[in-house]
N, C-alpha and C positions, 0 to 999 in steps of 0.2 A: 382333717377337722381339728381344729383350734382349742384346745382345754383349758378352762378356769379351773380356778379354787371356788370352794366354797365360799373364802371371804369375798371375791370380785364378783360371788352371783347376788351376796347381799348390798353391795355399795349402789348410793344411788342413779350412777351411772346407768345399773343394769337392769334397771327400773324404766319401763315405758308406760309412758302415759295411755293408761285403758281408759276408753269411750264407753262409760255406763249409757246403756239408753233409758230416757226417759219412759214408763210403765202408764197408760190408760189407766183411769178407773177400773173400769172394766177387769184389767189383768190383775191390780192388784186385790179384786173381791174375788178372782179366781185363786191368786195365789194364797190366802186369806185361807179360804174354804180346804184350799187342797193342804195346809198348815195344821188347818182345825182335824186334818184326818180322815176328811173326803175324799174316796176315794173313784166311787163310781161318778161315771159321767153324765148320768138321767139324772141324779140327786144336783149336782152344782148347774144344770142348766134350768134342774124346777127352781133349784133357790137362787138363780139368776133371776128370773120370770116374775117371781114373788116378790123377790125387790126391786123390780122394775128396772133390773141394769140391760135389759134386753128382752124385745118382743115376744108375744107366744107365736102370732104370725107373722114375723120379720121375714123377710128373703134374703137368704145366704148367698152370694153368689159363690161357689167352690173354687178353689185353688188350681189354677190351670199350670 
């Protein structure tokens, strides 16, 4: 294995290009909420519901 210096880990050579992904509404009133200190998950999906970012009878389909 190959060792740099400190200085060649900051040049920008050693710098690649990170792909932020774009964030839903949705994720950013969860990140939001979970910011504000929210912590349980009944409270951020009642005050999803309240603000209308998501149904009371929506259908989830689950994660396969």
């Amino acid at each position: 294995m190959k060792q740099i210096s400190f200085d060649e880990l900051l040049t920008e050579d050693a710098i690649e290009d990170i792909e932020i992904p774009t964030l839903s509404l949705l994720h950013h009133d969860i990140m939001a909420l979970l910011e504000s200190g929210e912590t349980s998950a009944l409270e951020i999906f009642e005050k999803l519901i309240v603000s209308g970012r998501i149904l009371k009878d929506a259908k989830v389909k689950p994660f396969v």
